[in-house]
C-alpha positions as CSV (number, residue, x, y, z in Angstrom):
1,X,-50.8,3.4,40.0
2,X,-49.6,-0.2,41.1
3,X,-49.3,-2.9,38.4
4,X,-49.3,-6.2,39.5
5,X,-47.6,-9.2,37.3
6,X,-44.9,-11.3,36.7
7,X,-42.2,-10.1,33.7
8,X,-41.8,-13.1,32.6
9,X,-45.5,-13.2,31.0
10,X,-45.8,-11.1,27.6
11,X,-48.9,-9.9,28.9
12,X,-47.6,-8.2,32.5
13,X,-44.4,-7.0,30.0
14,X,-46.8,-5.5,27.8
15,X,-48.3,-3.6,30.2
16,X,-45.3,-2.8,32.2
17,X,-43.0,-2.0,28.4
18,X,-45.9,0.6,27.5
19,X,-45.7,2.4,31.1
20,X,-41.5,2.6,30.3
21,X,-42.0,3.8,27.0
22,X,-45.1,6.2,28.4
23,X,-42.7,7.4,31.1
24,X,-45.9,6.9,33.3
25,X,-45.3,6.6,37.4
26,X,-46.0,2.9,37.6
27,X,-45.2,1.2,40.7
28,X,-44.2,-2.3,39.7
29,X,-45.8,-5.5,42.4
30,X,-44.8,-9.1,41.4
31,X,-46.8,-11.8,41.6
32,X,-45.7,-14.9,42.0
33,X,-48.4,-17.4,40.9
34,X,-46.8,-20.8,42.0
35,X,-46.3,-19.4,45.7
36,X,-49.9,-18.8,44.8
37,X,-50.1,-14.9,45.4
38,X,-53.5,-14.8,42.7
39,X,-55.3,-17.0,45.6
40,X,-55.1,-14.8,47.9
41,X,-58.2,-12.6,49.2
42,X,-56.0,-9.4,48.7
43,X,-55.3,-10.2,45.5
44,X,-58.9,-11.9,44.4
45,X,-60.2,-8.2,45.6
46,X,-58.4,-6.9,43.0
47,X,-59.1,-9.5,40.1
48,X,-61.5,-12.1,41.3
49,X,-60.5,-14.0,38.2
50,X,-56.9,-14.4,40.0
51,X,-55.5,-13.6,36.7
52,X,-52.4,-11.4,36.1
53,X,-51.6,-8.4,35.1
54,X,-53.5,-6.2,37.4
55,X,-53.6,-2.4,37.6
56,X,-55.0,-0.9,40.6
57,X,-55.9,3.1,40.4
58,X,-57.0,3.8,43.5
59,X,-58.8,2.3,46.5
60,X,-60.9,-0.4,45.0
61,X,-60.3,0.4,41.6
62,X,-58.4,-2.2,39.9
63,X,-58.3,-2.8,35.9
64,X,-57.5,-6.9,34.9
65,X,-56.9,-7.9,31.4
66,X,-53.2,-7.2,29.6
67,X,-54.8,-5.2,26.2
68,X,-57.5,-3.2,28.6
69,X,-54.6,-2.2,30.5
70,X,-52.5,-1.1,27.7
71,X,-55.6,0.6,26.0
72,X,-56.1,2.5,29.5
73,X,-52.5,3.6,29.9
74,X,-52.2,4.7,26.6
75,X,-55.0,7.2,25.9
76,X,-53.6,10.7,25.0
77,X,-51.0,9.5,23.6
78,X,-49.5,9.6,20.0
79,X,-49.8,5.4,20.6
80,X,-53.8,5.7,20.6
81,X,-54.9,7.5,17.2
82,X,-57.7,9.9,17.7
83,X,-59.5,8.9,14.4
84,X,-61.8,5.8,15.1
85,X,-61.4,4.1,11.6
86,X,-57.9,4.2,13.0
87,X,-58.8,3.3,16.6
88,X,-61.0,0.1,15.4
89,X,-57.6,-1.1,13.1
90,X,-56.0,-1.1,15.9
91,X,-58.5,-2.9,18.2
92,X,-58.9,-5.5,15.3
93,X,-55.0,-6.2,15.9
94,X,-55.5,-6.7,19.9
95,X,-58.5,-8.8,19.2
96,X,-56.3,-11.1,17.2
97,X,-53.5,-11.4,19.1
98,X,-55.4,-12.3,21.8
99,X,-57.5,-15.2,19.6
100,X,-55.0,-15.5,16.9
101,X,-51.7,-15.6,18.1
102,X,-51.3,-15.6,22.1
103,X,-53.0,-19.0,22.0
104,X,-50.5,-20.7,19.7
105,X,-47.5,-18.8,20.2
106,X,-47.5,-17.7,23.6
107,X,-48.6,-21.5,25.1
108,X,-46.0,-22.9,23.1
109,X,-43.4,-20.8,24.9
110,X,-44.8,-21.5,28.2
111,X,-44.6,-25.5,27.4
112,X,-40.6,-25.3,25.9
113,X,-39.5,-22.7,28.1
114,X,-41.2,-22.7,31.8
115,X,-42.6,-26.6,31.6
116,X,-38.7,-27.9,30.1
117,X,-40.5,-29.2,26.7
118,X,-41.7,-32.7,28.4
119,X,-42.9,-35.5,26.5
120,X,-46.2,-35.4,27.1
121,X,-46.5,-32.0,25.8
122,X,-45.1,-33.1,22.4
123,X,-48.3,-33.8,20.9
124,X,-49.9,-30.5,22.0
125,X,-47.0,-28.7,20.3
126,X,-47.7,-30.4,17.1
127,X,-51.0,-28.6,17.4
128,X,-50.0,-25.4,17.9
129,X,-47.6,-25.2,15.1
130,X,-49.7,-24.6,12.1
131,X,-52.3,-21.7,14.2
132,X,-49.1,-20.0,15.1
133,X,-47.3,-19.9,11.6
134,X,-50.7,-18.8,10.3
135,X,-50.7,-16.0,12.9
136,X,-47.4,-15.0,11.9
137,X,-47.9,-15.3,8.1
138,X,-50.7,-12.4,8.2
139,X,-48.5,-10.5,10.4
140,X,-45.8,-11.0,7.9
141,X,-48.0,-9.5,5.0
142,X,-49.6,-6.8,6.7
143,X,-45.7,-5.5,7.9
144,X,-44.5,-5.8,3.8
145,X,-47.2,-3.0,3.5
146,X,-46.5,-0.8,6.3
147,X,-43.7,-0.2,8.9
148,X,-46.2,-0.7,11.8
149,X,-49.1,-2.8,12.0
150,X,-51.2,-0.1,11.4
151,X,-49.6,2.3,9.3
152,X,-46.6,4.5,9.2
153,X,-46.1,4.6,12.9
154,X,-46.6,2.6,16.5
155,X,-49.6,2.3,18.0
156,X,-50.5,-0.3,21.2
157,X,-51.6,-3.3,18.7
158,X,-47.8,-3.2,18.3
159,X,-46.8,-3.1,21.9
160,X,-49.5,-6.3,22.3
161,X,-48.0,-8.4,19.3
162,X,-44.6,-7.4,19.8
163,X,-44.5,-9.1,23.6
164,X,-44.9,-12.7,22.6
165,X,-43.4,-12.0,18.8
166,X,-40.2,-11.1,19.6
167,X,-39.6,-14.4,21.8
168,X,-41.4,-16.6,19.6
169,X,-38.2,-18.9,19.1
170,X,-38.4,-19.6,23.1
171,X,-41.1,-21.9,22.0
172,X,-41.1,-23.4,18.6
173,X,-41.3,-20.9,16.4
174,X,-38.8,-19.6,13.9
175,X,-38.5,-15.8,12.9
176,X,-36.0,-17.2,10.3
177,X,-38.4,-16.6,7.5
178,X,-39.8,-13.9,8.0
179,X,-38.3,-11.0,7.8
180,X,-40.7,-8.4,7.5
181,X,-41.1,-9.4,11.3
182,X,-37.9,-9.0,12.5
183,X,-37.4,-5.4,10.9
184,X,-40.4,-4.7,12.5
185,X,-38.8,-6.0,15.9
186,X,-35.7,-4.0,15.0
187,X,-37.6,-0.8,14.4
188,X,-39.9,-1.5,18.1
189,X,-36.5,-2.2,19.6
190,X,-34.8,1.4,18.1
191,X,-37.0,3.0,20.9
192,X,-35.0,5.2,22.9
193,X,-36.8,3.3,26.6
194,X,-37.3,0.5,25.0
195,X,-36.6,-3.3,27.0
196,X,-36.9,-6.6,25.6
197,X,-38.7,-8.8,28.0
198,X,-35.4,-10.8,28.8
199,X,-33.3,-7.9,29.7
200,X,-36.3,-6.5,31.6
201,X,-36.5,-9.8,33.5
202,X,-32.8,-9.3,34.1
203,X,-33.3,-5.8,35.2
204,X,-35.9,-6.7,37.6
């Protein structure tokens, strides 16, 4: 398997932290999106939405979409549950962090961190700030009841929140109060393979 992305996305790290932690044989391709590697025919055969991550199986058999990917990757293992009450929690968790949190969150990051904050991105922050605490905030009550988002242990709704969580304050979001959140972070981060997304940027 080849996964295509760029690290510094929380949704290629996703994919690319739950093939580490999986022990999976990955091959790793980056992309680089401002040399403009998604516009390519090569790569528009693979995901004609030019969209990254990417993970190509086989000849002409490419998967696109970062929580399809980590759903794929992680079947048969103890990060999937087999019981489908179970299953759906966890899909209701990927669901909203792609419709609940990624939008705030993760776009605020990109703006502060990649785009330097500039003026004329002020006003858009404003408007993320109150989507993103409320993403947070039912994180932060669900995590007071268990240790994982879905119960007692991790399952790949916490592999898809953790990637833009745990770098929150790279945009303009504090962890500061909530600290439900961070031991949550500190108990994802006790994994014996585990890589935050800067030091796996170093690493790369």
């Amino acid at each position: 398997m080849r996964l295509y992305g760029d690290l510094r996305s929380g949704n290629c790290y996703k994919a690319w932290l739950l093939a580490r932690w999986l022990e999976l044989p990955l091959t790793w391709v980056n992309v680089d999106i401002q040399a403009g590697d998604t516009r390519t025919p090569e790569f528009l055969a693979l995901n004609p939405n030019g969209k990254i991550p990417v993970l190509a199986l086989g000849e002409g058999d490419a998967l696109a979409e970062s929580n399809a990917i980590i759903f794929y990757l992680a079947q048969g293992s103890a990060l999937w549950p087999s019981d489908p009450r179970q299953q759906a929690e966890v899909l209701k968790w990927m669901f909203f962090e792609q419709y609940s949190h990624e939008p705030y969150i993760a776009v605020a990051r990109f703006i502060v961190h990649y785009l330097g904050r500039p003026e004329s991105q002020e006003a858009r922050l404003d408007g993320l700030k109150a989507g993103g605490e409320k993403a947070l905030a039912v994180m932060e009550r669900q995590l007071k009841q268990s240790p994982y988002l879905c119960g007692e242990a991790p399952t790949i709704a916490d592999i898809a929140l953790y990637a833009y969580t745990h770098v929150a304050e790279e945009g303009i979001f504090s962890l500061q109060g909530w600290p439900a959140i961070r031991a949550w972070i500190d108990r994802i981060e006790s994994h014996p393979r585990h890589l935050s997304l800067p030091a796996a940027c170093q690493a790369e």
